[in-house]
N, C-alpha and C positions, 0 to 999 in steps of 0.2 A: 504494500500500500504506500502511498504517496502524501506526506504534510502536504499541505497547498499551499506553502511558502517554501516547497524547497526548489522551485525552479524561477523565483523571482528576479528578475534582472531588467537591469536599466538599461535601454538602449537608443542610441539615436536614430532622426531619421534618417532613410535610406536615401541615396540621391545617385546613385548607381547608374548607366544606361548602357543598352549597346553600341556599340561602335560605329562610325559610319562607313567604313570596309565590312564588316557585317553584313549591312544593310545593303549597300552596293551590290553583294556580291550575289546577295538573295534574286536582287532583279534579274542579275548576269543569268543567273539560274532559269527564274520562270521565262526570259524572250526564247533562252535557249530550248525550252518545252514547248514553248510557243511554233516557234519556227520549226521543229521536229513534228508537230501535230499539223503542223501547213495552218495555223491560225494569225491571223494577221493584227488582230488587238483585245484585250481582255479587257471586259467592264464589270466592277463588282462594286453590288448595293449593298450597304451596311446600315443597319440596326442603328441607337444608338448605345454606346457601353454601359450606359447606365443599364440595361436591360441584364447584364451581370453573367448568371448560369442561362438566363431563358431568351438569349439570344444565342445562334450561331456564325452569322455574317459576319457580328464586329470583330472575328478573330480574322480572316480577310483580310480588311482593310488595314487592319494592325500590323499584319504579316508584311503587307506592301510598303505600307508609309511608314512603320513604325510609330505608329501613331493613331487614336481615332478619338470621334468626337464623345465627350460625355454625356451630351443634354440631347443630341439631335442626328439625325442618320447622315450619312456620309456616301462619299462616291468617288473610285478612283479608279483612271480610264489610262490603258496602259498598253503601249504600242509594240509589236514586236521588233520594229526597224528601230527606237530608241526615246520615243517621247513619252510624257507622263504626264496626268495631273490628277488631283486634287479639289473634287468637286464638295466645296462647303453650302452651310445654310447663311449663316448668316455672319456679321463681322468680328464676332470674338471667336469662333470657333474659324475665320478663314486667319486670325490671327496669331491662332496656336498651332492652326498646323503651318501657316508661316514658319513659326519656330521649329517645329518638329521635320517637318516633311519637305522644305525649299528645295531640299535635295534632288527630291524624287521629279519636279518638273513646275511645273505653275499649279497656282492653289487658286481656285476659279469661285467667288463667292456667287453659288446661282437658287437662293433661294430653296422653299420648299423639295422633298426631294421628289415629287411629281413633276417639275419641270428640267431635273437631273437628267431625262433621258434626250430630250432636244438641246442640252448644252452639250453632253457628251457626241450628240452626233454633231453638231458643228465642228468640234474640238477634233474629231476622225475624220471629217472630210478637209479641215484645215492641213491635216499630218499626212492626207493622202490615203487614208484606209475609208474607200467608197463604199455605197451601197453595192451589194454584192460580193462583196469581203467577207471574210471566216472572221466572225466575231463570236469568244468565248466570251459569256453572262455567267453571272454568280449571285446570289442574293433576289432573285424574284420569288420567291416562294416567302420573301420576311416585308415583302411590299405589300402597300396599301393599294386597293382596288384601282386608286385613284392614279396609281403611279405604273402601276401594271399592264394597266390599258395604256399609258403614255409611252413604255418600254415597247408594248406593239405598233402602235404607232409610231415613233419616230424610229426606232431600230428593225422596224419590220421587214425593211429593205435588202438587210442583211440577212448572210447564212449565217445562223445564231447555232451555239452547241452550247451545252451543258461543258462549264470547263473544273467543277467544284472539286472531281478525284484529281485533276493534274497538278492544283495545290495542296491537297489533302497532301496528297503521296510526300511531294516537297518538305511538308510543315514536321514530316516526322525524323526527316535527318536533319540532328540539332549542333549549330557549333559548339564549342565551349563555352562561351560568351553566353550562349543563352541558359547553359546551366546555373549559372551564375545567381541568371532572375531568378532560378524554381529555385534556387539555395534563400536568397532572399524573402520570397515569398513564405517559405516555409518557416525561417525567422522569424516575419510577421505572425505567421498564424501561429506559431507556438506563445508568443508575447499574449497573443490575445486569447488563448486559451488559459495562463496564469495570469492575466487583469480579469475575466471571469473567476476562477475560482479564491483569489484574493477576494473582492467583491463578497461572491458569496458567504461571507465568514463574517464580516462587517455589521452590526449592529443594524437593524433594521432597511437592510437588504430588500430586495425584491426581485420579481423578475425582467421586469422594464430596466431599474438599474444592473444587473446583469446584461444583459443584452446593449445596455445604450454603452458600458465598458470595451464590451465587445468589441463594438464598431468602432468609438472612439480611439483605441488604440491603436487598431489598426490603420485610421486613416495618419493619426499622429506620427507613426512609423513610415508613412510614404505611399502607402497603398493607393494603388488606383481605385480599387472597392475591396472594402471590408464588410462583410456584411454577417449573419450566422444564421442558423435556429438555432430554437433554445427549448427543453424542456425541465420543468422543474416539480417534483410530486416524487411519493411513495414509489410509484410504479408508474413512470410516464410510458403513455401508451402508444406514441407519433411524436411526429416534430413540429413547433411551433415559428411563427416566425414574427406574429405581430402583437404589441404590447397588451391587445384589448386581452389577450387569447390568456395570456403568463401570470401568474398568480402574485398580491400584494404582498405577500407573506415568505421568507422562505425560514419552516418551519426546521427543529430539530428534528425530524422524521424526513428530510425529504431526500430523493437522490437529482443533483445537478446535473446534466449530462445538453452535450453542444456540439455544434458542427460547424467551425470555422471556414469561412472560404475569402481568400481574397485573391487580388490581381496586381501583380508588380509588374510594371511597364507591359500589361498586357499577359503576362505569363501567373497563369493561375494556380493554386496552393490551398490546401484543405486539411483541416485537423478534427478528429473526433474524439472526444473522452465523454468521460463520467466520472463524477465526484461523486460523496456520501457525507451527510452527518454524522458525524458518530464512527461508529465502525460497521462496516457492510456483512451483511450477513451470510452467512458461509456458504447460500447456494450462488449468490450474487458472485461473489469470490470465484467461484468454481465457472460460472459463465464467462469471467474475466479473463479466464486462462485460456477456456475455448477460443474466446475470441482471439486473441495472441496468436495459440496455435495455427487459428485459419490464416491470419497473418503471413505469417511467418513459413507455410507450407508455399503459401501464393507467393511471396517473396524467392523460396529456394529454387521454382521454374524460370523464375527471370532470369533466362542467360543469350547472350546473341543468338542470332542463328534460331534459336526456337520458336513454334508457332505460338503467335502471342494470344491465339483460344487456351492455351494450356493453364492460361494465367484463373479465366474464370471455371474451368471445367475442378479445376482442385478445388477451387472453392467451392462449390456445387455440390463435390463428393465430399467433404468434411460437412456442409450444410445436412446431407443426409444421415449422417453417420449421430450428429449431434444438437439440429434444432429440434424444437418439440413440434413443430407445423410444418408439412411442407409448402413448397414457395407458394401452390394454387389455395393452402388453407389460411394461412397465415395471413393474423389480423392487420399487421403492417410488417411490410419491410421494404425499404426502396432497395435501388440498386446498388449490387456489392464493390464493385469498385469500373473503373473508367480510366480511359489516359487523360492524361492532364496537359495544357499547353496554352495556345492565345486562346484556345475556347474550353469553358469548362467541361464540357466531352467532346475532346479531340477528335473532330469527324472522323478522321482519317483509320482510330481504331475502335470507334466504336460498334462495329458492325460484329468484330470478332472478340470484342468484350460485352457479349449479350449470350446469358445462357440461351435466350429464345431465338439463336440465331437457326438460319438455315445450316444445317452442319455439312449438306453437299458441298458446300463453296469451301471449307476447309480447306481442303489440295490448294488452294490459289489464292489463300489468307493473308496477312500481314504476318512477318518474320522479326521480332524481337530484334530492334538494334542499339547500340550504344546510346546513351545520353535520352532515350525515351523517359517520360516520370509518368509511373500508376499511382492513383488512388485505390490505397485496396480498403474500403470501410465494413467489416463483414458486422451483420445485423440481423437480428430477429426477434420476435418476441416470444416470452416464455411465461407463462400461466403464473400470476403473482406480482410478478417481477416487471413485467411492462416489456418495452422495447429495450433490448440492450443492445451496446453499440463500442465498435474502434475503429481508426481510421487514419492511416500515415499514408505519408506521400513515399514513393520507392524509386530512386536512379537507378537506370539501368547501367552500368560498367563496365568496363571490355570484359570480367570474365563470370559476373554476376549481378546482384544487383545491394542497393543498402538503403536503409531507411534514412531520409533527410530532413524529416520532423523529427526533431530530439525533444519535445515535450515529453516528460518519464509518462513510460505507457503502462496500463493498467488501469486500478481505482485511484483515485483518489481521494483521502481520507481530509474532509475541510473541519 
């Protein structure tokens, strides 16, 4: 078991960034897929970040410009012969990604992103990529009606494909540089997993101040979004996320338990625990070790070369071997773990970190490479006891893989 002061530490904020060779070298990358696919410019709509895990586009755009907007969706229109730009809403956001993104080519303030699709086609017929050009789109499945129809209309003219796997596949070989953010990230999220259980112990506590600790420290530390659930009860039964939901009270009988997530320059990071009043009681105990164990088995397949389904299939077979429901009875359990990266489920492996997947596609799956980061959070509920839960973030390493959340795992004892 774990005091809830023994991981307390003072840290400043993070001001970190990738490099702009990095960043360079990313474009060098995708014209080079571009030009191998015979595609002549890629356009991708993004969300905007603030939308957090429940968007998938703003990892895109971030991937591109290193950079995306927080309040409002974004568009970046990108050539394969060498031009770029940066399509914003309005003039604070074309003024940050000024800062961020000059790099990438001109940053074009065009209003609402329902009129993004008739800037971007100017801006291709300016570069010389005409109607009837192979234009890769990304992001119309996160567009508004309103902007979707305008994507037919002004881009209709073109031969449009689906280009979302050609940067998938990219987004999953990681320089060094970007390990750097998920090291940071996970700094964060451990920070904010001990300003919760500090918190929790404090005199007239609750679960709104829980939670508002939470966030607040993470942003304090740099974060792009900090945000969590939180449950706090006997036996919490699901996860909570908003203050009306979280109790006034937190009582000597309760168990804390939270699910950190934040975004360092884009690169996402997750922490799960559970804390106790008092001392946890010995079945509690013993699900705590379960959980470890699935941990840590999911941990030992992480090695290159391997198919990265093996990641969730162990967990699967440990989930049978030791939850009390299975996954079709079971009153809550979300899902066991995900890759992690610019989007909180890494499109690129999600398909093969889904026990519901198609298992034919196996032969032709995603292969385990260096510098990937999983989320393994294995969870279930147990009659009594509510939902129990853990959850570290995992680098993959040239010849295995290691846990890069050092939050001490287990109970914690507040």
């Amino acid at each position: 078991m774990i005091p809830a002061n023994s991981a307390a530490t003072v840290l400043e904020r993070f001001t970190a960034k990738l490099p702009l060779s990095v960043l360079r070298e990313r474009i060098a990358r995708v014209r080079a897929v571009l030009k191998d696919q015979g595609i002549d410019a890629l356009v991708v709509f993004a969300s905007p970040r603030s939308l957090g895990s429940r968007t998938r586009t703003t990892g895109y755009v971030q991937y591109l410009a290193g950079f995306t907007s927080k309040p409002t969706p974004s568009t970046v229109v990108l050539t394969a012969s060498g031009e770029g730009a940066v399509l914003t809403f309005g003039a604070h956001e074309t003024r940050e990604f000024g800062l961020r993104s000059g790099w990438l080519g001109e940053i074009i303030q065009a209003g609402e992103q329902r009129s993004h699709p008739a800037v971007a086609a100017r801006f291709l017929a300016e570069a010389g990529v005409t109607p009837g050009s192979r234009l890769g789109v990304i992001g119309t499945d996160e567009l508004s009606h309103a902007s979707y129809l305008a994507v037919e209309q002004e881009l209709g003219g073109y031969e449009t494909v689906a280009a979302d796997s050609l940067l998938d596949r990219l987004r999953l070989t990681r320089a060094p540089e970007e390990v750097e953010m998920f090291r940071v990230s996970a700094k964060i999220s451990d920070a904010m997993v001990a300003a919760a259980f500090a918190e929790s112990i404090r005199p007239g506590a609750s679960g709104p101040s829980i939670m508002a600790e939470i966030e607040h420290t993470g942003r304090l530390l740099g974060a792009d979004l900090a945000n969590c659930w939180l449950s706090v009860g006997e036996a919490p039964p699901t996860t909570y996320f908003e203050f009306m939901e979280l109790p006034q009270e937190v009582t000597s009988r309760d168990r804390v338990q939270m699910g950190t997530t934040t975004a360092y320059e884009g690169y996402f990071g997750q922490c799960l625990r559970m804390g106790v009043r008092g001392t946890p009681s010995r079945e509690l105990a013993e699900y705590s070790e379960i959980l470890l164990k699935i941990q840590d088995a999911a941990l030992g397949v992480m090695r290159p070369g391997e198919p990265l389904h093996r990641v969730i299939d162990v967990i699967e077979e440990m989930y049978a071997a030791h939850a009390p429901y299975t996954r079709g009875t079971d009153p809550f359990r979300f899902q066991s773990c995900h890759g992690l990266g610019l989007s909180y489920v890494e499109p690129g492996m999600a398909r093969d970190l889904n026990p519901l997947r198609d298992k034919s596609l196996d032969p032709s799956g995603v292969l385990i490479e260096p510098n990937m980061v999983i989320e393994v959070h294995p969870n279930f509920t147990v009659p009594g006891l509510g939902c129990v839960v853990a959850g570290d973030m995992a680098l993959v390493t040239e010849d295995g893989a290691e846990w890069i959340t050092e939050s001490p795992r287990g109970i914690w004892e507040l």
